[in-house]
N, CA, C and O atoms as CSV, one atom per row, in Angstrom:
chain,resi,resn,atom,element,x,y,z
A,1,UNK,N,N,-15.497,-6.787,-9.673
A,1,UNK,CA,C,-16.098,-6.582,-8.374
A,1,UNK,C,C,-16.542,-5.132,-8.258
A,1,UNK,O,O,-15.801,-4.161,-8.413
A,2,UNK,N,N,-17.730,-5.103,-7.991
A,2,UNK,CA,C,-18.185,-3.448,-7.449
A,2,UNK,C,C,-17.363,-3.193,-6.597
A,2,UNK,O,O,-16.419,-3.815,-6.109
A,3,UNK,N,N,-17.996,-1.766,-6.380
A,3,UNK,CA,C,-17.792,-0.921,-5.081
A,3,UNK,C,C,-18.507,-1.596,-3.929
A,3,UNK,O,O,-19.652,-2.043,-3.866
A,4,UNK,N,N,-17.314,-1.544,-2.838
A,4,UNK,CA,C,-18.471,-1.708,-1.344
A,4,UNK,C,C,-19.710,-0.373,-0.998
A,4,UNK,O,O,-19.427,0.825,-1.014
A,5,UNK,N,N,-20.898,-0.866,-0.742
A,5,UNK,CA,C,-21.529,0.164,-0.811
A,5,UNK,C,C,-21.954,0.329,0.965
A,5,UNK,O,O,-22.457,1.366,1.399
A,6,UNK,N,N,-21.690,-0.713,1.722
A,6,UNK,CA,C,-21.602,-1.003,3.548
A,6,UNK,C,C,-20.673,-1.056,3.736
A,6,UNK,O,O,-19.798,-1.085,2.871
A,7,UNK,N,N,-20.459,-1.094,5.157
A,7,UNK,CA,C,-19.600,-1.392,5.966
A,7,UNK,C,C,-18.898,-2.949,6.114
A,7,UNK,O,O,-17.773,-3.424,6.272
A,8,UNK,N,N,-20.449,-3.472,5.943
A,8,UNK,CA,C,-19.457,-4.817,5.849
A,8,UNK,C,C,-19.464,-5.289,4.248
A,8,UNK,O,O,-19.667,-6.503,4.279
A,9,UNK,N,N,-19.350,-4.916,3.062
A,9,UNK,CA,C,-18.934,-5.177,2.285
A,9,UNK,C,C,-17.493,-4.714,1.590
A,9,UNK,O,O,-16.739,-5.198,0.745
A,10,UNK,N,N,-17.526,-3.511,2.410
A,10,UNK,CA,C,-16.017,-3.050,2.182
A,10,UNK,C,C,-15.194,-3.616,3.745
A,10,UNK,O,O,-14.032,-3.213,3.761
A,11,UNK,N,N,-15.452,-4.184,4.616
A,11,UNK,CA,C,-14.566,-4.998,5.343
A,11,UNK,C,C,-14.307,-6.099,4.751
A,11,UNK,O,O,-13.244,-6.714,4.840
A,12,UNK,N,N,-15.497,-6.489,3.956
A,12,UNK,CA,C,-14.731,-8.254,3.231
A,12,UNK,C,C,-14.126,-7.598,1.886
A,12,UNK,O,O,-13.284,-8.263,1.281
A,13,UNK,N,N,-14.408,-6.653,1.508
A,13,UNK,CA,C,-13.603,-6.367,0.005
A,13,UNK,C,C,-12.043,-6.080,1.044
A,13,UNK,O,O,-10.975,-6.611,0.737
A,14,UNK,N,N,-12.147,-5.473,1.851
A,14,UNK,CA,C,-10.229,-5.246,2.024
A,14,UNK,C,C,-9.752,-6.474,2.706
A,14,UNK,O,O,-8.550,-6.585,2.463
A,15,UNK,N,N,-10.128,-7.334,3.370
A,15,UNK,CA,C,-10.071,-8.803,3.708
A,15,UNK,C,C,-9.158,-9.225,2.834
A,15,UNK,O,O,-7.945,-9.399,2.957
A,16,UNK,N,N,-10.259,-9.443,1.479
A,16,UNK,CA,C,-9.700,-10.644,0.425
A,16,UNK,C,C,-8.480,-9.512,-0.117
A,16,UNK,O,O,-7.264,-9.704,-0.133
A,17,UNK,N,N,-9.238,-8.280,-0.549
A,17,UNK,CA,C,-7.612,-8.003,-1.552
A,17,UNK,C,C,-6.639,-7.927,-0.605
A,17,UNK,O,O,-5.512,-7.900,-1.099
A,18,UNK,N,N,-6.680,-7.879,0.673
A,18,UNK,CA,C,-5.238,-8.134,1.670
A,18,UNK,C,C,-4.332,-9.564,1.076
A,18,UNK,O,O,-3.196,-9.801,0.665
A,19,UNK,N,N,-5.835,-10.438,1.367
A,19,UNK,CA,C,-5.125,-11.710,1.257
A,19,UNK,C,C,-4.486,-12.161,0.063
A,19,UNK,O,O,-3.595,-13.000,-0.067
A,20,UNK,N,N,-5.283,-11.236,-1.078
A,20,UNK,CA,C,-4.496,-11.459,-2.511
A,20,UNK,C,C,-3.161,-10.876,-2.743
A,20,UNK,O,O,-2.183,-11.239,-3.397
A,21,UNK,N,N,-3.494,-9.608,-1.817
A,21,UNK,CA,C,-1.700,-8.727,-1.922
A,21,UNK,C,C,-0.630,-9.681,-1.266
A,21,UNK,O,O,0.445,-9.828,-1.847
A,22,UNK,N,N,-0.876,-10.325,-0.099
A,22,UNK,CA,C,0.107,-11.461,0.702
A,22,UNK,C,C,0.008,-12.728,0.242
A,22,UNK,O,O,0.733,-13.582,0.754
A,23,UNK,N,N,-0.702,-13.006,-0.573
A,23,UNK,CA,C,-0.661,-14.291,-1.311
A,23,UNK,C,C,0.349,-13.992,-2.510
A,23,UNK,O,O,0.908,-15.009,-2.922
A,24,UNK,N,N,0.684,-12.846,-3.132
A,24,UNK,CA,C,1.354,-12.885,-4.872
A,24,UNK,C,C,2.303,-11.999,-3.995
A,24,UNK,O,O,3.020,-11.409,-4.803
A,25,UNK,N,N,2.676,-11.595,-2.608
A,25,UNK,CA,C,4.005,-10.821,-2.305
A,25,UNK,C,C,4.581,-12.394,-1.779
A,25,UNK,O,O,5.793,-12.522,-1.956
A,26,UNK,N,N,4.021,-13.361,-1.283
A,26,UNK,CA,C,4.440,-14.676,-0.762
A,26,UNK,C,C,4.979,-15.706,-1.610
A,26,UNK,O,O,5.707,-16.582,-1.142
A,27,UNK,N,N,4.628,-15.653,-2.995
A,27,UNK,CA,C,4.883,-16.147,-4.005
A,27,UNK,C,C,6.533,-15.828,-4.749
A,27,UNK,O,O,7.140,-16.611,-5.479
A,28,UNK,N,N,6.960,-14.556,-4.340
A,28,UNK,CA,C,8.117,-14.008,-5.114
A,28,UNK,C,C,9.904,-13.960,-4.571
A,28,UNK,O,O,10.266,-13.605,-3.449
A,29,UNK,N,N,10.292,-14.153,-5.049
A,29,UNK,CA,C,11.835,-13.993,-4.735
A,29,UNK,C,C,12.379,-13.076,-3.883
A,29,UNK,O,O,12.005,-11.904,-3.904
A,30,UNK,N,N,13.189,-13.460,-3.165
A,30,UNK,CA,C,14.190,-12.400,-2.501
A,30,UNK,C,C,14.292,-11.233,-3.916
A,30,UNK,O,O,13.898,-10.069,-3.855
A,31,UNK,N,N,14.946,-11.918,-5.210
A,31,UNK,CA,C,15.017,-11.025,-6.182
A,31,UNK,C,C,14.618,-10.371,-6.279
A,31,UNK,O,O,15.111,-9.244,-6.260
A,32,UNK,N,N,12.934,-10.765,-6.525
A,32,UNK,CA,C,12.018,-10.758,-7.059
A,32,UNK,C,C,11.691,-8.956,-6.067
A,32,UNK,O,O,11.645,-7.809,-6.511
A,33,UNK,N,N,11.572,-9.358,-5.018
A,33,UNK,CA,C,11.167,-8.076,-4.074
A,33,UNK,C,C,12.429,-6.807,-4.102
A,33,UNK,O,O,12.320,-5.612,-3.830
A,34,UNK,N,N,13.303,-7.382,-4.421
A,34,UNK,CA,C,14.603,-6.315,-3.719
A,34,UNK,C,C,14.642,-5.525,-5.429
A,34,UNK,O,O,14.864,-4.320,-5.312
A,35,UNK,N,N,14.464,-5.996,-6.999
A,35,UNK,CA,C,14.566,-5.596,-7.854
A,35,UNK,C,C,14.382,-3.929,-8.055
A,35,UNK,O,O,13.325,-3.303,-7.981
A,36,UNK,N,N,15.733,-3.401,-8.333
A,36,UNK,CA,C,15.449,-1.926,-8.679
A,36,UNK,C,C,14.271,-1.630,-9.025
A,36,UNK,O,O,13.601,-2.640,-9.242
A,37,UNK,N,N,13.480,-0.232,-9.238
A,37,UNK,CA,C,12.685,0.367,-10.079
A,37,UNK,C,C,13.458,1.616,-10.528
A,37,UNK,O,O,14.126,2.354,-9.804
A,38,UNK,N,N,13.256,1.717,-11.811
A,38,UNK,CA,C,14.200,2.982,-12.853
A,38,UNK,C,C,12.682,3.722,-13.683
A,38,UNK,O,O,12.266,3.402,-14.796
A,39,UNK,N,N,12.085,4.745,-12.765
A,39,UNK,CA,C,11.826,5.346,-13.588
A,39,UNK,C,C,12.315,7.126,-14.389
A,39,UNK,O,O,11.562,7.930,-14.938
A,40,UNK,N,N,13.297,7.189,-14.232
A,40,UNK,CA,C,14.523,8.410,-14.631
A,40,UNK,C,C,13.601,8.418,-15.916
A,40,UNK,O,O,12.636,9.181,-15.864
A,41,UNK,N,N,13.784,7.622,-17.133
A,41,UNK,CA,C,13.188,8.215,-18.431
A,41,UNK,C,C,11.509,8.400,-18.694
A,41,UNK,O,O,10.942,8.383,-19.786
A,42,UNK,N,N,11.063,8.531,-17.715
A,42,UNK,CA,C,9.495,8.695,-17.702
A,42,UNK,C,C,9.471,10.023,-17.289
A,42,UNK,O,O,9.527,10.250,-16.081
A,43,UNK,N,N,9.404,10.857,-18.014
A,43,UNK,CA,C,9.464,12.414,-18.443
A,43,UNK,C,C,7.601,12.828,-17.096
A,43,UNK,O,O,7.386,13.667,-16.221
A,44,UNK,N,N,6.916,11.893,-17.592
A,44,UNK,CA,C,5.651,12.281,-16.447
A,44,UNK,C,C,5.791,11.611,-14.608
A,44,UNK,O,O,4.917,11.630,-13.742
A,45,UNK,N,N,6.764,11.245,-14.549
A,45,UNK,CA,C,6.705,10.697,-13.375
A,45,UNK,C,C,8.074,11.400,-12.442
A,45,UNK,O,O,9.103,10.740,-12.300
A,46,UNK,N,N,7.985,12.271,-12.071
A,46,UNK,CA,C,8.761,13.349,-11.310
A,46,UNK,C,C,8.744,13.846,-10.340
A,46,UNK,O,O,9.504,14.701,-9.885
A,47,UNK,N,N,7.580,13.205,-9.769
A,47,UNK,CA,C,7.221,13.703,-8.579
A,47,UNK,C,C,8.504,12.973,-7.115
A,47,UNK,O,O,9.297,12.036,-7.211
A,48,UNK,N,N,8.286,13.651,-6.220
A,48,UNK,CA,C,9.052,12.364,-4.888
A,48,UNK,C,C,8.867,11.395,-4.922
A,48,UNK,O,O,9.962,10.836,-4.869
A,49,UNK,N,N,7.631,10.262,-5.024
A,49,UNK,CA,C,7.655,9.343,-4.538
A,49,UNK,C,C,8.124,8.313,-5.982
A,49,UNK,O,O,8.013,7.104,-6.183
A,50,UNK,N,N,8.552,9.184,-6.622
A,50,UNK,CA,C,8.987,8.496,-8.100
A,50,UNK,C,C,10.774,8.336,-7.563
A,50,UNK,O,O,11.535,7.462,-7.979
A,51,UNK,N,N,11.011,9.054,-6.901
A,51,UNK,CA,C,12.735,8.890,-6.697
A,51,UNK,C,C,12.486,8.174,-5.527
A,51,UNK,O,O,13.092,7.103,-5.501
A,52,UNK,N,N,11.674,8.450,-4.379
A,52,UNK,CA,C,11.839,7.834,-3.137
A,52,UNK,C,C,11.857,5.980,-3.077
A,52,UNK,O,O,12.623,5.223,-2.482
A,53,UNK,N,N,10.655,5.694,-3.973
A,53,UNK,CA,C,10.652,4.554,-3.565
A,53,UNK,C,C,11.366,3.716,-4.534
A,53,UNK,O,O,10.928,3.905,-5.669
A,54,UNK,N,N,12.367,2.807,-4.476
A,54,UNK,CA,C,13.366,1.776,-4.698
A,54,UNK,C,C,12.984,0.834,-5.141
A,54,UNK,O,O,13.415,0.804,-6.294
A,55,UNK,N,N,12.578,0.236,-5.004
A,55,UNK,CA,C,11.753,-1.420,-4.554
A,55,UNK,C,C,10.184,-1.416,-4.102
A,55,UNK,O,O,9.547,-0.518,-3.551
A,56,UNK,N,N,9.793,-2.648,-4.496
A,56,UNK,CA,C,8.660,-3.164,-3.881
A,56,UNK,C,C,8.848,-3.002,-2.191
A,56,UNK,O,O,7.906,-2.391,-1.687
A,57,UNK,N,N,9.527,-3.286,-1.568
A,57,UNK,CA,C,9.956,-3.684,-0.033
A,57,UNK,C,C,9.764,-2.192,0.538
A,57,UNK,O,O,9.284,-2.047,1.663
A,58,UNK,N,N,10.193,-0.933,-0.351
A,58,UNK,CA,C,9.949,0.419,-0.175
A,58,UNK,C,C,8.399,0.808,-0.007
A,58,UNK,O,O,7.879,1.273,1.007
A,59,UNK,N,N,7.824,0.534,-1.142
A,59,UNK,CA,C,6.586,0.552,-1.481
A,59,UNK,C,C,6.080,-0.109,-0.265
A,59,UNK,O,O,5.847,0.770,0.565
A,60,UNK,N,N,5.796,-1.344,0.221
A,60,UNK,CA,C,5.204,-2.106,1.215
A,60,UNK,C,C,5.356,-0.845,2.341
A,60,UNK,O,O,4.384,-0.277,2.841
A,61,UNK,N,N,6.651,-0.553,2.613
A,61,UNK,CA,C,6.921,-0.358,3.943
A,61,UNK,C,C,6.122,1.322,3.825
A,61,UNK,O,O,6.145,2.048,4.819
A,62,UNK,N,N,5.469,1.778,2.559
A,62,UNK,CA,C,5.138,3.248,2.929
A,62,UNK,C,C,3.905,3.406,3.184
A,62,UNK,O,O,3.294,4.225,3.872
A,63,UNK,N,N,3.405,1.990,2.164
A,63,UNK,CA,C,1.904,2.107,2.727
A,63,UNK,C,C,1.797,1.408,4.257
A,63,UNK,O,O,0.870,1.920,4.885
A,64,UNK,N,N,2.319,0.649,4.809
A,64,UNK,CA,C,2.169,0.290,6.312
A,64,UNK,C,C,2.181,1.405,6.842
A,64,UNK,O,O,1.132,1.716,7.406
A,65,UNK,N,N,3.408,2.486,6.875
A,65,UNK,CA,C,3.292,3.572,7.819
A,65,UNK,C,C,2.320,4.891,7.722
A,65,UNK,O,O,2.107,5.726,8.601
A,66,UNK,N,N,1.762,4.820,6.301
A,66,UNK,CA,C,0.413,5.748,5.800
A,66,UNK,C,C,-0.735,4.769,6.580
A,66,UNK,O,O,-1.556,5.453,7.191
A,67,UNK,N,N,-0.914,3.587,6.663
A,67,UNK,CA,C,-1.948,2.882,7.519
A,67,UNK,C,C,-1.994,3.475,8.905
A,67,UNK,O,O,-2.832,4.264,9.341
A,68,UNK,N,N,-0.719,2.846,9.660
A,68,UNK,CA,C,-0.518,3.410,10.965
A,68,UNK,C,C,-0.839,5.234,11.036
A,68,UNK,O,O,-1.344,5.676,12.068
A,69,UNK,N,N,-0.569,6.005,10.102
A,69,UNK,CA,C,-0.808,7.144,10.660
A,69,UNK,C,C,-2.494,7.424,10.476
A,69,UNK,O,O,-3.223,8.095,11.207
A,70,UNK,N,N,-2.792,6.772,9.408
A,70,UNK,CA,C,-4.441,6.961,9.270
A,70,UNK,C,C,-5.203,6.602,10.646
A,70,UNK,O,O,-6.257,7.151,10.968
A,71,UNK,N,N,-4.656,5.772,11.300
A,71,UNK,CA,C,-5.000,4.884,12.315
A,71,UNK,C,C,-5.410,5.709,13.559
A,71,UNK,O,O,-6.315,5.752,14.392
A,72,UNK,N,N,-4.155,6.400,13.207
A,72,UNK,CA,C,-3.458,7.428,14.224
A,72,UNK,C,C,-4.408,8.437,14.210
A,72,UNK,O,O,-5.204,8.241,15.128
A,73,UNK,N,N,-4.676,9.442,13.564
A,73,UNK,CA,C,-5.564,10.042,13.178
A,73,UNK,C,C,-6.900,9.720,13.388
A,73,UNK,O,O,-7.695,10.551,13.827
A,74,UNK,N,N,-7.243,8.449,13.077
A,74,UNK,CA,C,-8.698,7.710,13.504
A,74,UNK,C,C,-8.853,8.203,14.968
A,74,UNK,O,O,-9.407,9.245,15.318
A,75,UNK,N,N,-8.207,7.172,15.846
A,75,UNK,CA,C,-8.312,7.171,17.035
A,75,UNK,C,C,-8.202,8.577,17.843
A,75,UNK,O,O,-8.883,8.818,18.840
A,76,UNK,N,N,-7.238,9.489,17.271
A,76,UNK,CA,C,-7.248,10.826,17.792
A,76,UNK,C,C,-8.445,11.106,17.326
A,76,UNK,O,O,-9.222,11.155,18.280
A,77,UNK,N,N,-8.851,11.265,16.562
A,77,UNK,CA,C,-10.276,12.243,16.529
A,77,UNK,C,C,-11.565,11.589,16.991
A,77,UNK,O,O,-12.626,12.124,16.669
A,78,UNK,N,N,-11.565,10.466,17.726
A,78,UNK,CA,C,-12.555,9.959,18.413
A,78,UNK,C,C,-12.147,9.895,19.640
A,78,UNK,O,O,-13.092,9.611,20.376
A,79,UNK,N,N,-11.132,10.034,20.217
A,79,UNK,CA,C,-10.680,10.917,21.625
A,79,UNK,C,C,-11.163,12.306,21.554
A,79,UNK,O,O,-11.800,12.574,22.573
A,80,UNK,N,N,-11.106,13.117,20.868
A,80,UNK,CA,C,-11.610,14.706,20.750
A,80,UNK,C,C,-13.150,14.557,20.817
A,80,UNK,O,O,-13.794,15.597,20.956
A,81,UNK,N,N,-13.615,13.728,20.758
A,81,UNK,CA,C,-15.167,13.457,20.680
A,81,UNK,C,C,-16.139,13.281,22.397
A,81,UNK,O,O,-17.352,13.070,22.400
């Protein structure tokens, strides 16, 4: 799939890959989601969000609240307008 090069082609490109991300997170185990991540022996991956995030369920929950603040940000700067 290209790049969206409109507005409304990148509203239906984040549409579907939404629906593909909640279709294969809908598919998986309690296990399946809660499963450690160990990356300690990956000498390039050191940064915070290499210790912070735990799990998939971690991951989900950081990009929701990076959404909400983008959001956040949206709407504030079209109040300043």
């Amino acid at each position: 799939m290209s790049r969206p090069t409109t507005k409304n082609d990148l509203m239906t490109a984040a549409e579907q890959n939404y629906e593909k991300l909640n279709l294969l997170i809908s598919k998986m185990s309690e296990e399946e989601l809660n499963t450690p991540f160990d990356f300690s022996k990956d000498e390039k991956k050191k940064e915070a969000h290499w210790r912070r995030d735990k799990n998939l369920k971690d991951i989900l929950i950081h990009l929701y609240e990076g959404h909400r603040a983008m959001l956040r940000m949206f709407w504030g700067a079209l109040r300043m307008t």
